[in-house]
C-alpha distance (Angstrom), angle and dihedral (degrees) to the residues before:
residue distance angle dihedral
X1 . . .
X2 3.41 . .
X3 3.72 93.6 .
X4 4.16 87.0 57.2
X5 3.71 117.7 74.2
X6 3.60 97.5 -167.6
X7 3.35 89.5 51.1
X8 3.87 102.8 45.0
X9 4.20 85.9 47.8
X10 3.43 86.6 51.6
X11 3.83 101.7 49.0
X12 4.08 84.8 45.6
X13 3.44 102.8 46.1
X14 3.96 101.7 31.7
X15 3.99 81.5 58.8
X16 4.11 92.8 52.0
X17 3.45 96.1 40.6
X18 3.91 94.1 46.9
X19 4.08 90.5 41.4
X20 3.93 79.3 55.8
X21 3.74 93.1 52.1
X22 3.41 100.0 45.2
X23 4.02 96.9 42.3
X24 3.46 94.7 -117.9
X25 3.91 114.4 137.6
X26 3.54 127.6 -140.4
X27 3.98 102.7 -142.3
X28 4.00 97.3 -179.9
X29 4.19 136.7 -29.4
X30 3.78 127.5 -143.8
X31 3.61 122.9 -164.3
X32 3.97 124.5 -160.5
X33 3.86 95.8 -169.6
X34 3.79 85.4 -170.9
X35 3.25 103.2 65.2
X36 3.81 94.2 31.7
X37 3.93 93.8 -107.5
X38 3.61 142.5 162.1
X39 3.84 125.2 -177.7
X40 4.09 117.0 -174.0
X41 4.09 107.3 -172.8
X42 4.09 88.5 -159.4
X43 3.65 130.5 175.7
X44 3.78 115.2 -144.0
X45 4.23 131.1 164.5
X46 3.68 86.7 -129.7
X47 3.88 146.0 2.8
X48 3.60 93.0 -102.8
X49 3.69 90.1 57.5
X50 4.23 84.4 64.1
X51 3.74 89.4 49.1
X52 3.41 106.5 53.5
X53 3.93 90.0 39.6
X54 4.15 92.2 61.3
X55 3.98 92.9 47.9
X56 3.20 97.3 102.1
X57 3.86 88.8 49.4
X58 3.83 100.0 56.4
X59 3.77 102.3 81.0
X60 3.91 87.7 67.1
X61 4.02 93.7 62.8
X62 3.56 149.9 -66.7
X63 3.44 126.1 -44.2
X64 3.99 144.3 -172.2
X65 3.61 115.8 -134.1
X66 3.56 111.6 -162.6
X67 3.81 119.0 178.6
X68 3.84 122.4 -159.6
């Protein structure tokens, strides 16, 4: 992906602009390039809120969603 503009913008910004949408804040991101790794700290009134905000995200893998 990282190779792929297009698709790297698109993974980025679909992610902001749906956080946006779906009031669900993005509070700070940590990337471990190593271990192929993303960690969003968000704030979000609900679960569902997170959900709908990684949609657009999901057809580039798997991920584990872990709230705290």
């Amino acid at each position: 992906m990282a190779h792929r503009e297009e698709a790297r913008n698109e993974f980025n910004d679909g992610f902001t602009k749906a956080a946006t949408a779906n009031n669900v804040q993005i509070i700070a991101t940590y990337n471990n390039r190593g271990r192929h790794t993303r960690i969003w700290i968000l704030e979000a009134p609900d679960y569902h809120a997170v959900d709908k905000a990684l949609e657009p995200i999901l057809k580039f893998g798997n991920y584990d969603i872990m709230p705290v």
